[in-house]
N, CA, C, O and CB atoms as a CASP TS submission, in Angstrom:
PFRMAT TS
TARGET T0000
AUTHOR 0000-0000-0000
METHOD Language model
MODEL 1
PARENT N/A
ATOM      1  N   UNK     1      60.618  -4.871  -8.687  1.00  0.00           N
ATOM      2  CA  UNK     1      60.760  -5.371  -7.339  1.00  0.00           C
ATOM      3  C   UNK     1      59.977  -6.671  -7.202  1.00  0.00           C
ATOM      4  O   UNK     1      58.846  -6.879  -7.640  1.00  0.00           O
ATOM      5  CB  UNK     1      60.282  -4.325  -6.312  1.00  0.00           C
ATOM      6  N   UNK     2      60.811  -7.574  -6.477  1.00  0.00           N
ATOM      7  CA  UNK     2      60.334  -9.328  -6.714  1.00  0.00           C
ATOM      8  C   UNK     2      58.978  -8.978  -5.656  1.00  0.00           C
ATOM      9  O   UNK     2      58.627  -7.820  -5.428  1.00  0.00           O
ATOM     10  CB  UNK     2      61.830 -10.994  -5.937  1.00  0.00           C
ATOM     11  N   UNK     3      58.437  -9.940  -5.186  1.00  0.00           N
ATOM     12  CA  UNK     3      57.155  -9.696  -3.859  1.00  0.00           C
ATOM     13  C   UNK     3      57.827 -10.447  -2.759  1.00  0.00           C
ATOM     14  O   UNK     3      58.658 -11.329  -2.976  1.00  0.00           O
ATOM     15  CB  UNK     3      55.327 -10.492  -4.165  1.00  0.00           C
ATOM     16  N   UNK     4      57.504 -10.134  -1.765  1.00  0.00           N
ATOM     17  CA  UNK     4      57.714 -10.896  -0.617  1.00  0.00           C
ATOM     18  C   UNK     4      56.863 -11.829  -0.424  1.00  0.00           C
ATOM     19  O   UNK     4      55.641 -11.687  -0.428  1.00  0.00           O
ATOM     20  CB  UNK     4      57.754 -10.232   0.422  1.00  0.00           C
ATOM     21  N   UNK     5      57.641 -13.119  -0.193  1.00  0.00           N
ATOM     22  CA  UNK     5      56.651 -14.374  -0.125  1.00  0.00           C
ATOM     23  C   UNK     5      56.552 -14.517   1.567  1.00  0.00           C
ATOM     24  O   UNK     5      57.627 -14.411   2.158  1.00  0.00           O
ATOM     25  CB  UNK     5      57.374 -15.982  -1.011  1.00  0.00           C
ATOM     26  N   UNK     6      55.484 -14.722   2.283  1.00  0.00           N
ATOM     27  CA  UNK     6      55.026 -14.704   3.374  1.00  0.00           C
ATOM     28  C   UNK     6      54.372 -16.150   3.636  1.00  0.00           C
ATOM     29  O   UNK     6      53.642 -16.409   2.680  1.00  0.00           O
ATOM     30  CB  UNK     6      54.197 -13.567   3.459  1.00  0.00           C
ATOM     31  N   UNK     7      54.370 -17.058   4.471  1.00  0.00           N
ATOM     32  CA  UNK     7      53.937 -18.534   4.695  1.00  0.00           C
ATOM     33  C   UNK     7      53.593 -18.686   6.519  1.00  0.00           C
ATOM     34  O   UNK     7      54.381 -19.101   7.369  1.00  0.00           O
ATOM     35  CB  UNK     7      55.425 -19.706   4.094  1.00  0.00           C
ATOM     36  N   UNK     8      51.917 -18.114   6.765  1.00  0.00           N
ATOM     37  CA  UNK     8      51.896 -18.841   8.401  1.00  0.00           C
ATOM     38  C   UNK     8      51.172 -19.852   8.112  1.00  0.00           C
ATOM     39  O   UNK     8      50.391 -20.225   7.235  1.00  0.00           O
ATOM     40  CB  UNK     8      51.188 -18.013   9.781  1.00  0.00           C
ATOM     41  N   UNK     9      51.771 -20.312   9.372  1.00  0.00           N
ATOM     42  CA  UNK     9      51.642 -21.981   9.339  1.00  0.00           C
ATOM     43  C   UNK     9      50.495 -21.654  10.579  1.00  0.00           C
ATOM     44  O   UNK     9      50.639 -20.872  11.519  1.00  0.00           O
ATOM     45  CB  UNK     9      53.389 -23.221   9.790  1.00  0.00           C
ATOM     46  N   UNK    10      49.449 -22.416  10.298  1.00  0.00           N
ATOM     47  CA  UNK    10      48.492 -22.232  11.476  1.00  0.00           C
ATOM     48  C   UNK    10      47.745 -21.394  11.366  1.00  0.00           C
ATOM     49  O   UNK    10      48.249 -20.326  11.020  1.00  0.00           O
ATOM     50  CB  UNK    10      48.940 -22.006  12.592  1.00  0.00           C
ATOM     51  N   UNK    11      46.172 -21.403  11.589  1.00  0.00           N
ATOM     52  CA  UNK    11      45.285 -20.259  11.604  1.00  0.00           C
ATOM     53  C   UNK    11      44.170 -20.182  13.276  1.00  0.00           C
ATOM     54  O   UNK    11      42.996 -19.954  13.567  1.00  0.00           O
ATOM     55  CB  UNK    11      44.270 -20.506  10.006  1.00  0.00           C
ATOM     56  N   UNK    12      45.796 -20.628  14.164  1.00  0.00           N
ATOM     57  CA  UNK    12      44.663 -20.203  14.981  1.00  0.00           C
ATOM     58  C   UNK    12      44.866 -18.541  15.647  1.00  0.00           C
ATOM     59  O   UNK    12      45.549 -17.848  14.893  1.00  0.00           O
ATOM     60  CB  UNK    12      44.536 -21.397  16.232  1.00  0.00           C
ATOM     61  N   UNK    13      44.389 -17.814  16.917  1.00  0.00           N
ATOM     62  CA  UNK    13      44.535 -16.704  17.126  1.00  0.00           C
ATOM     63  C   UNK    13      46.153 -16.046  16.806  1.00  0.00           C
ATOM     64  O   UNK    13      46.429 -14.916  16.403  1.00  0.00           O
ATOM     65  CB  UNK    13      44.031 -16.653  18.408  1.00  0.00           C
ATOM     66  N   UNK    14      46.906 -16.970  17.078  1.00  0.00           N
ATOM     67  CA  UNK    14      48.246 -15.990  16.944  1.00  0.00           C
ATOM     68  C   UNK    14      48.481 -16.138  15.384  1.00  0.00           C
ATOM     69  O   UNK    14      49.202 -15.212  15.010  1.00  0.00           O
ATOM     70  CB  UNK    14      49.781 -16.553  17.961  1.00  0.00           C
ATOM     71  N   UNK    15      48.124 -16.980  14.344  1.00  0.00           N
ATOM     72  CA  UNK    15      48.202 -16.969  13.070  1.00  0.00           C
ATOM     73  C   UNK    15      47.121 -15.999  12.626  1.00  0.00           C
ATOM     74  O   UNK    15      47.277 -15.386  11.570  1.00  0.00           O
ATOM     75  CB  UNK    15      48.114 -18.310  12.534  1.00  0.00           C
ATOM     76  N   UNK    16      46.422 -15.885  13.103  1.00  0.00           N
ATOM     77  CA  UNK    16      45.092 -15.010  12.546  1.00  0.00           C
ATOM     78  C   UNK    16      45.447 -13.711  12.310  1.00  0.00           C
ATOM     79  O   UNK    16      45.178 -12.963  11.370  1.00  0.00           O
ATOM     80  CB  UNK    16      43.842 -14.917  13.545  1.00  0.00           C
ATOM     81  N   UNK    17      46.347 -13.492  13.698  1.00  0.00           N
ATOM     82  CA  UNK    17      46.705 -11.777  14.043  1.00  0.00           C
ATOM     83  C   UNK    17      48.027 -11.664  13.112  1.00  0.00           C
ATOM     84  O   UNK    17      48.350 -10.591  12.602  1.00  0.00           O
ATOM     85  CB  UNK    17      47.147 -11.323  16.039  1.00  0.00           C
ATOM     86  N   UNK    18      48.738 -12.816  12.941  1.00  0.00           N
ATOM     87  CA  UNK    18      49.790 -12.370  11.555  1.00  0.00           C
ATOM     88  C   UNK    18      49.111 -12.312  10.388  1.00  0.00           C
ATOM     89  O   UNK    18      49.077 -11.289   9.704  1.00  0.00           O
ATOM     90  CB  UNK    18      51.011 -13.412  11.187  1.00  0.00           C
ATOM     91  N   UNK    19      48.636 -13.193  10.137  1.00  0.00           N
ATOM     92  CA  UNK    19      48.047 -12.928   8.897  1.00  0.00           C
ATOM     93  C   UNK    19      46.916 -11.219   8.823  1.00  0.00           C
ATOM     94  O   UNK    19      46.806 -10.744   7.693  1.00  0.00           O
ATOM     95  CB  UNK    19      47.102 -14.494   8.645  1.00  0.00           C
ATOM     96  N   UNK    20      46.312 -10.586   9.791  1.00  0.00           N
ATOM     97  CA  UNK    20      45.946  -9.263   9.627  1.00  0.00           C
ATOM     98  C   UNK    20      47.002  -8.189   9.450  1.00  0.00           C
ATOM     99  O   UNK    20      46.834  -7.201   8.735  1.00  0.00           O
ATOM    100  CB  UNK    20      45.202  -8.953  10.672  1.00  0.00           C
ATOM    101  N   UNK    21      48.017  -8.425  10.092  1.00  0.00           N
ATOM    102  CA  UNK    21      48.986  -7.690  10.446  1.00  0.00           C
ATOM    103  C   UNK    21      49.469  -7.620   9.109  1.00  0.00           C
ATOM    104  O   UNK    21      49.348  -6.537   8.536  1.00  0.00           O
ATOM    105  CB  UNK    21      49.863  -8.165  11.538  1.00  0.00           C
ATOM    106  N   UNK    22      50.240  -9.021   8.219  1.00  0.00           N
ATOM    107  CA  UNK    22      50.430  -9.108   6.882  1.00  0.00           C
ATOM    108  C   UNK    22      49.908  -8.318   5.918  1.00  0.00           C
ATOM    109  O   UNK    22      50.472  -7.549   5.141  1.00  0.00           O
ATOM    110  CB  UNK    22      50.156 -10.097   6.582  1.00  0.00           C
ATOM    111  N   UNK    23      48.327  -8.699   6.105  1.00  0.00           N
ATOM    112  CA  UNK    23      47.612  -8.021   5.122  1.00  0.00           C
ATOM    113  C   UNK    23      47.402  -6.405   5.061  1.00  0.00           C
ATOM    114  O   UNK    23      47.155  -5.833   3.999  1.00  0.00           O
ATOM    115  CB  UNK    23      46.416  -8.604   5.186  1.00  0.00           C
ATOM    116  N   UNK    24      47.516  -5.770   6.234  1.00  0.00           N
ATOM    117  CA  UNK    24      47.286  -4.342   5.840  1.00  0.00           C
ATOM    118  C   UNK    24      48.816  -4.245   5.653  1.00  0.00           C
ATOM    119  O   UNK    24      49.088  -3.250   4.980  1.00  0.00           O
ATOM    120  CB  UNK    24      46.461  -3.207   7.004  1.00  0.00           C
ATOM    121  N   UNK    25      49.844  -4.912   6.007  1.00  0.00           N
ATOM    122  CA  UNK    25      51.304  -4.330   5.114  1.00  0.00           C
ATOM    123  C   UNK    25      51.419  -4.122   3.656  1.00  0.00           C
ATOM    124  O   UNK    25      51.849  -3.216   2.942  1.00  0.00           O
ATOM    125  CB  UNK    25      52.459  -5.294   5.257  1.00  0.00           C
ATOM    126  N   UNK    26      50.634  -5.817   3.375  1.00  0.00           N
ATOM    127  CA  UNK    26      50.196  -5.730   1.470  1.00  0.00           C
ATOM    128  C   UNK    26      49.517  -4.533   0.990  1.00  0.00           C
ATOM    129  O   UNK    26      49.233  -4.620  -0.204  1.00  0.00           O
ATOM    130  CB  UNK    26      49.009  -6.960   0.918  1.00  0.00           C
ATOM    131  N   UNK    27      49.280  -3.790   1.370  1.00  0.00           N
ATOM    132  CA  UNK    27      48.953  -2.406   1.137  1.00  0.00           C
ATOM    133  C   UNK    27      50.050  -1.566   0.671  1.00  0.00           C
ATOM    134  O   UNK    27      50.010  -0.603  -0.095  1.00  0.00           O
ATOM    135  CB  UNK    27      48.436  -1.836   2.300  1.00  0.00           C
ATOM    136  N   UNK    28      51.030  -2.101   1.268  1.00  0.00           N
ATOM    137  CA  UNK    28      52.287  -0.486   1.220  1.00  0.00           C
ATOM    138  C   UNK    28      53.384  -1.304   0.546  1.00  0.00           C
ATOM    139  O   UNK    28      54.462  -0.751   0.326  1.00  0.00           O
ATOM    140  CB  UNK    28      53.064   0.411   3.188  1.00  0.00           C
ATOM    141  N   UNK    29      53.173  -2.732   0.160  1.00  0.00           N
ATOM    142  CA  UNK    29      54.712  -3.548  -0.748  1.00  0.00           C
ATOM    143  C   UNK    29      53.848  -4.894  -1.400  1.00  0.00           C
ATOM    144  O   UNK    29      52.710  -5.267  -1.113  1.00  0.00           O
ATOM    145  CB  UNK    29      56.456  -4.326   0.708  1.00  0.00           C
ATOM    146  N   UNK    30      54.609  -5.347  -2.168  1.00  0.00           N
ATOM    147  CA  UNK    30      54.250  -6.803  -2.934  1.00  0.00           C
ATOM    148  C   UNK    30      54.289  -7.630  -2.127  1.00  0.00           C
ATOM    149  O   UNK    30      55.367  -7.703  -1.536  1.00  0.00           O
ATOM    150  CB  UNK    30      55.080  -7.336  -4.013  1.00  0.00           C
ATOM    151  N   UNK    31      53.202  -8.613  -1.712  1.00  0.00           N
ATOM    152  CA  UNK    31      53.442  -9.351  -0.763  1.00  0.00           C
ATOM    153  C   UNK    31      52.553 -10.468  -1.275  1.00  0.00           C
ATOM    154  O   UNK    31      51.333 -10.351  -1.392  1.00  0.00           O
ATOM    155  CB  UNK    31      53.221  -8.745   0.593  1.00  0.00           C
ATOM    156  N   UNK    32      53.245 -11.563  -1.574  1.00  0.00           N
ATOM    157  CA  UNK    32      52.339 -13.328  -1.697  1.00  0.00           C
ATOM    158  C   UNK    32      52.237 -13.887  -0.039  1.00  0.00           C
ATOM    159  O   UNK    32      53.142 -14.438   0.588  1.00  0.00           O
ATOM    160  CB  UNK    32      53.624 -14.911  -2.854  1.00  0.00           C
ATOM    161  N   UNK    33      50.860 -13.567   0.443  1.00  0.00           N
ATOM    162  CA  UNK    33      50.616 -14.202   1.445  1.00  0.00           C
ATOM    163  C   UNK    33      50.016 -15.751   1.793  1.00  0.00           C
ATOM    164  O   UNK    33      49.250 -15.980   0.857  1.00  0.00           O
ATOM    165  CB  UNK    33      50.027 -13.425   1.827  1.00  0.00           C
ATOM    166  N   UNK    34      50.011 -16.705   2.538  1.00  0.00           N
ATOM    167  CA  UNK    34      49.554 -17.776   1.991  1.00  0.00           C
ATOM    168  C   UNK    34      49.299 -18.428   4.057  1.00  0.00           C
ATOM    169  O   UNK    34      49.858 -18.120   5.110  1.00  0.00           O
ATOM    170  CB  UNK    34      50.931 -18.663   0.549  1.00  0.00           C
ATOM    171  N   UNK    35      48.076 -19.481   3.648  1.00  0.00           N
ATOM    172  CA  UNK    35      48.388 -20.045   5.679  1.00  0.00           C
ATOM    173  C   UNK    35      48.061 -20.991   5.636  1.00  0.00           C
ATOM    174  O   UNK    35      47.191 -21.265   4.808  1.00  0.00           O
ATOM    175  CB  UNK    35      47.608 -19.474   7.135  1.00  0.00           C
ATOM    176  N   UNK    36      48.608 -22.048   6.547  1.00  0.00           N
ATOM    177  CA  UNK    36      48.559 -23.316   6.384  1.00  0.00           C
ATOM    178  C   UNK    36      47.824 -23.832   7.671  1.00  0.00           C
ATOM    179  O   UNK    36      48.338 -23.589   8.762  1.00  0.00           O
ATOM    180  CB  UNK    36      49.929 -23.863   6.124  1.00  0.00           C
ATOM    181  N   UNK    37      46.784 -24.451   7.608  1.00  0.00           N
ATOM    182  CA  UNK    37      46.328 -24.918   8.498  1.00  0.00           C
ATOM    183  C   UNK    37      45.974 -26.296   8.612  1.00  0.00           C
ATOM    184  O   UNK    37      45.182 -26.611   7.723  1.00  0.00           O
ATOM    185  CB  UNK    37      45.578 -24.285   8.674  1.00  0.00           C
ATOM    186  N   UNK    38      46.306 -27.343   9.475  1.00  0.00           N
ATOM    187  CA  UNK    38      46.164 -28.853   9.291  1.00  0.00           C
ATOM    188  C   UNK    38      44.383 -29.678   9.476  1.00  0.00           C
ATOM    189  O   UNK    38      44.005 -30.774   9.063  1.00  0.00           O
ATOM    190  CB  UNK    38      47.298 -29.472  10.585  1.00  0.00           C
ATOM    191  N   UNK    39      43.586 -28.554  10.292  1.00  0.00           N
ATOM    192  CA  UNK    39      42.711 -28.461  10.604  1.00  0.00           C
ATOM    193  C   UNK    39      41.738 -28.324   9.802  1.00  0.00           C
ATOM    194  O   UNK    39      41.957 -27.194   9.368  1.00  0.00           O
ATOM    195  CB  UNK    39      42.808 -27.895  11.231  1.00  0.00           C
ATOM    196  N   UNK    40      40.630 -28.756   9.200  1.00  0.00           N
ATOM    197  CA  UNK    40      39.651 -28.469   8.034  1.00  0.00           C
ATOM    198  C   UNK    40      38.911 -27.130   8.240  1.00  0.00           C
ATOM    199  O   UNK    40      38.356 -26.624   7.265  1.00  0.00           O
ATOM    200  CB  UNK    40      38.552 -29.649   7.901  1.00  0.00           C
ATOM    201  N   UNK    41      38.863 -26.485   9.519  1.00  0.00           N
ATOM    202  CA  UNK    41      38.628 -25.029   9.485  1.00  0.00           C
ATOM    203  C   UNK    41      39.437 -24.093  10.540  1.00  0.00           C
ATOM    204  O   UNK    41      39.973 -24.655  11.495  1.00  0.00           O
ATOM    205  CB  UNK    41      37.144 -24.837   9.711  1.00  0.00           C
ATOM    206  N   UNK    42      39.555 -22.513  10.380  1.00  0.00           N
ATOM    207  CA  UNK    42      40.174 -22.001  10.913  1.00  0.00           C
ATOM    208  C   UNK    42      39.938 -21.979  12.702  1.00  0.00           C
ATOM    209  O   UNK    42      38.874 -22.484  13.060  1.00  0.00           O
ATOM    210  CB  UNK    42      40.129 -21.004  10.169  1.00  0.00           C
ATOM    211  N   UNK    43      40.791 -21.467  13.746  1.00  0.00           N
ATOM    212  CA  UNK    43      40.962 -21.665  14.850  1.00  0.00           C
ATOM    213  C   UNK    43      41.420 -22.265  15.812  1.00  0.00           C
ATOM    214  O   UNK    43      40.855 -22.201  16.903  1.00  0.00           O
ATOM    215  CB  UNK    43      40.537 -21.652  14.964  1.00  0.00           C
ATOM    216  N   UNK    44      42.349 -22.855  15.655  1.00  0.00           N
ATOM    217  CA  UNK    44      43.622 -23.621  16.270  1.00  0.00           C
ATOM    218  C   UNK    44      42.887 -24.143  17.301  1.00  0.00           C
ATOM    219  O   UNK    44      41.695 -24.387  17.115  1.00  0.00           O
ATOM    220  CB  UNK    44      45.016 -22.747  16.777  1.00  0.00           C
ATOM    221  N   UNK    45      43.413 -24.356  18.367  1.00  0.00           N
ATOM    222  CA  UNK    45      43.013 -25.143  19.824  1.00  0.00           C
ATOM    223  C   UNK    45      41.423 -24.777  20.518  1.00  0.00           C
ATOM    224  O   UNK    45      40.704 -25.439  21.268  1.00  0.00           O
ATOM    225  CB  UNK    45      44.275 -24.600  21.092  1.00  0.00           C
ATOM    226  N   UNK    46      41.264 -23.491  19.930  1.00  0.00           N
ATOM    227  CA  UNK    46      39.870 -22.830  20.215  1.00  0.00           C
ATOM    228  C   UNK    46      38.748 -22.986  19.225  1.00  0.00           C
ATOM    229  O   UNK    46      37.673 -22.387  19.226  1.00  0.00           O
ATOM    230  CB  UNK    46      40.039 -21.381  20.353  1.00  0.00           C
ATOM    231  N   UNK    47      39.256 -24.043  18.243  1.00  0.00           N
ATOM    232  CA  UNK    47      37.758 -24.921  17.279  1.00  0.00           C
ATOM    233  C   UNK    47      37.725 -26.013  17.802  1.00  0.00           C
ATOM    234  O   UNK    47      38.565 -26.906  17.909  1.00  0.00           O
ATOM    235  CB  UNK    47      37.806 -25.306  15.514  1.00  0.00           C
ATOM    236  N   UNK    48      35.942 -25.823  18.376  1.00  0.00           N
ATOM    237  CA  UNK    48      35.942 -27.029  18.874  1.00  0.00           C
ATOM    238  C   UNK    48      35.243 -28.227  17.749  1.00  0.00           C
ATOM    239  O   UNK    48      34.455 -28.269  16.804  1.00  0.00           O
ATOM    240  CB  UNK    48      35.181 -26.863  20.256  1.00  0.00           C
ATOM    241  N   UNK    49      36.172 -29.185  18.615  1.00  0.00           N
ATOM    242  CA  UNK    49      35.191 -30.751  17.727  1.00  0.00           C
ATOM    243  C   UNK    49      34.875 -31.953  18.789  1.00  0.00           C
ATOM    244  O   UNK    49      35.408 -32.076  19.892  1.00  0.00           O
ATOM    245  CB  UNK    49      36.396 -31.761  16.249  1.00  0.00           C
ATOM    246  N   UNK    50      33.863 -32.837  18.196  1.00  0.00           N
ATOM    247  CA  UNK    50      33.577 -33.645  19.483  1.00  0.00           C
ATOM    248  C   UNK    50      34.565 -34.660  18.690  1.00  0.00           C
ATOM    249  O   UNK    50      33.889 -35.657  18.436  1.00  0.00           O
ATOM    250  CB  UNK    50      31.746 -34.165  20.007  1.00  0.00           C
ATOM    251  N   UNK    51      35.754 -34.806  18.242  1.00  0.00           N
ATOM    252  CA  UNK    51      36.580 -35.686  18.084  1.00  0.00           C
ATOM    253  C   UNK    51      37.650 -35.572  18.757  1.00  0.00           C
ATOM    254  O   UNK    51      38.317 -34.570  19.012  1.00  0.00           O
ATOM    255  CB  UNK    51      36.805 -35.825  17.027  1.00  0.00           C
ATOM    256  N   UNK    52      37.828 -36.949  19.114  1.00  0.00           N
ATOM    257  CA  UNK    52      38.789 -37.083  19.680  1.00  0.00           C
ATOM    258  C   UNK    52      40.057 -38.501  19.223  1.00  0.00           C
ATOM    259  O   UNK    52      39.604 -39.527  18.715  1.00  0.00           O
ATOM    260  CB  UNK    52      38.146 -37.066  20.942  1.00  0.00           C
ATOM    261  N   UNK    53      41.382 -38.385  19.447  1.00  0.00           N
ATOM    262  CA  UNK    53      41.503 -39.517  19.004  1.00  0.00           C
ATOM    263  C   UNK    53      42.465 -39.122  18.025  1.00  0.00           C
ATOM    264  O   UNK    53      43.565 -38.657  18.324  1.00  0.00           O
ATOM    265  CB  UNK    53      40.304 -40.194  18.619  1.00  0.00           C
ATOM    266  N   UNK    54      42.028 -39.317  16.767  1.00  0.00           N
ATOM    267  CA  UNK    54      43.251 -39.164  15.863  1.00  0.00           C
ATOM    268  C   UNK    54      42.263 -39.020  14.073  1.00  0.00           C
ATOM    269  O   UNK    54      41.347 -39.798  13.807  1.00  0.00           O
ATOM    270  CB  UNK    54      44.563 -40.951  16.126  1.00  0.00           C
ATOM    271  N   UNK    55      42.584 -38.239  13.391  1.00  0.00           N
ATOM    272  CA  UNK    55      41.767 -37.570  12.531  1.00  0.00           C
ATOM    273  C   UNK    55      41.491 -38.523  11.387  1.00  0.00           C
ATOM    274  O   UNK    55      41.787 -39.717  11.371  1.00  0.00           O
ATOM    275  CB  UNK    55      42.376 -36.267  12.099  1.00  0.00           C
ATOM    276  N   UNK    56      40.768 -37.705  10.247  1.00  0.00           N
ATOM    277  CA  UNK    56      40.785 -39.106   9.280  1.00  0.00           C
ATOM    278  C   UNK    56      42.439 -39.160   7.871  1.00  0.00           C
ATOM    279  O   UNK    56      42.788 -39.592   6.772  1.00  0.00           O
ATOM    280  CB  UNK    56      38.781 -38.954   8.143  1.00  0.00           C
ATOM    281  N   UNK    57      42.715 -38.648   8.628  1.00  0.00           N
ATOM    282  CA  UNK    57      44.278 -38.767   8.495  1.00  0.00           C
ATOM    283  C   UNK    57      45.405 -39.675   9.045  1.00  0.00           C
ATOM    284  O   UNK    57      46.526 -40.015   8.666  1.00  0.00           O
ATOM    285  CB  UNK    57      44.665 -37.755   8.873  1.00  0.00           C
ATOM    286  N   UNK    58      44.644 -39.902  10.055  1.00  0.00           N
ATOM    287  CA  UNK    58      45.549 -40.746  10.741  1.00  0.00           C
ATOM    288  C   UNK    58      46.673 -40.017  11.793  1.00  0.00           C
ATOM    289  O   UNK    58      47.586 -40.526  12.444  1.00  0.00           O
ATOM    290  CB  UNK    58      46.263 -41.514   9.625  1.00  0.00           C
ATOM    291  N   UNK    59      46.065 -38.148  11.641  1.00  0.00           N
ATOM    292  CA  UNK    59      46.757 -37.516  12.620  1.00  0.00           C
ATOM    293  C   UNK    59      46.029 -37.155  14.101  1.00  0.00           C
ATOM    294  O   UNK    59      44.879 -37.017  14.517  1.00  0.00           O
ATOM    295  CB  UNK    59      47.204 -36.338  11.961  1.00  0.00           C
ATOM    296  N   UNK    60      47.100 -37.102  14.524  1.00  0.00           N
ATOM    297  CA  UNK    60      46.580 -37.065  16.209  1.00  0.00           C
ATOM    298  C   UNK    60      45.657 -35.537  16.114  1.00  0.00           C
ATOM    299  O   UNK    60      45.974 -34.569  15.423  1.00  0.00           O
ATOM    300  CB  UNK    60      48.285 -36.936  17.660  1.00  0.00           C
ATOM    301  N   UNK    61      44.330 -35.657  17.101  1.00  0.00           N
ATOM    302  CA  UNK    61      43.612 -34.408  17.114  1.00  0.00           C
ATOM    303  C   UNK    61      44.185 -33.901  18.450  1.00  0.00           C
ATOM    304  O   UNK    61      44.016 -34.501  19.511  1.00  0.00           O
ATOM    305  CB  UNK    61      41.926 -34.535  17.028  1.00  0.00           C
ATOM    306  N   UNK    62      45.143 -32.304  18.274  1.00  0.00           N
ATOM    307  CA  UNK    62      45.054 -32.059  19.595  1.00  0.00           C
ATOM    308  C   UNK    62      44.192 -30.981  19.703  1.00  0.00           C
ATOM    309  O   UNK    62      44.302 -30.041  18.916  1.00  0.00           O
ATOM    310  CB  UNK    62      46.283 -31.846  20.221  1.00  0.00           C
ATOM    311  N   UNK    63      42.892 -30.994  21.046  1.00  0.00           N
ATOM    312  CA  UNK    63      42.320 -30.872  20.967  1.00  0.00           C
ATOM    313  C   UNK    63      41.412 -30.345  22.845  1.00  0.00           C
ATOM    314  O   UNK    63      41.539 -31.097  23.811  1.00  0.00           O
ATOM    315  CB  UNK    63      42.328 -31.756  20.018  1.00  0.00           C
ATOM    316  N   UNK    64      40.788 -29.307  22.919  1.00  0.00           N
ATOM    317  CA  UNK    64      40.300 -29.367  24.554  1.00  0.00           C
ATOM    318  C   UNK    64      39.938 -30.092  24.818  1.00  0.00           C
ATOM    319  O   UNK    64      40.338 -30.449  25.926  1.00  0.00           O
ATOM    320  CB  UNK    64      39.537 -28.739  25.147  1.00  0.00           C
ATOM    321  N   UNK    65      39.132 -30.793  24.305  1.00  0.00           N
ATOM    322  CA  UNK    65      38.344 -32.563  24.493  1.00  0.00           C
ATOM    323  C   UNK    65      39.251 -33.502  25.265  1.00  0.00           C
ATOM    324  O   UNK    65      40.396 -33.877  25.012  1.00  0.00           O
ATOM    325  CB  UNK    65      38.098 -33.515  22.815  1.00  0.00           C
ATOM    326  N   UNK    66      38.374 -33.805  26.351  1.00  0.00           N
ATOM    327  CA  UNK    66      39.332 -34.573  27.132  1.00  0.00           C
ATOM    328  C   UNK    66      39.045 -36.231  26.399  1.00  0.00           C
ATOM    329  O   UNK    66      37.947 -36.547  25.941  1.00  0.00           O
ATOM    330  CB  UNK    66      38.948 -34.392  29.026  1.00  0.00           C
ATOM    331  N   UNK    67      40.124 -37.058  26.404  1.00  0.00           N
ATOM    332  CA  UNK    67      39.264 -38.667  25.859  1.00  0.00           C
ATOM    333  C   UNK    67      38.845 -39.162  27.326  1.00  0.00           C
ATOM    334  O   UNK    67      39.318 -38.897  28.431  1.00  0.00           O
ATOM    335  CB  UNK    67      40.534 -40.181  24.901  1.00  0.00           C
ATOM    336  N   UNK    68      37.792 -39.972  26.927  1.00  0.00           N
ATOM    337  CA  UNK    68      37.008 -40.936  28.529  1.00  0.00           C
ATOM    338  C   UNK    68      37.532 -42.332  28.308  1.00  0.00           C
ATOM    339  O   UNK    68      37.256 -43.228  29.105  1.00  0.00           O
ATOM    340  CB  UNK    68      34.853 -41.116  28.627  1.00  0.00           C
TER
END
């Protein structure tokens, strides 16, 4: 039996809770889990940073931070 390949995109709360959800399934079948996050650490809209602006990527930070 091949594994099921699994891919969330995002690690903030609603990626977090798939990816738990995932993982106790990998318990009961083959499962390649994997998560993609654009962010240098986990928590989507609810990590905060005092940046604002646009990253060192050159991608836009969206972000609670209001710009002044």
């Amino acid at each position: 039996m091949s594994k099921l390949r699994i891919a969330i995109i995002g690690a903030g709360p609603c990626g977090l809770a798939q990816l738990l959800a995932f993982k106790q399934a990998e318990q009961e079948q083959r499962v390649e889990l994997v998560c993609f996050e654009r962010q240098s650490d986990w928590g989507g809209l609810w990590l905060y940073t005092s940046q604002i602006g646009i990253d060192v990527h050159g991608e836009p930070i969206h972000s609670s931070m209001y710009r002044q």
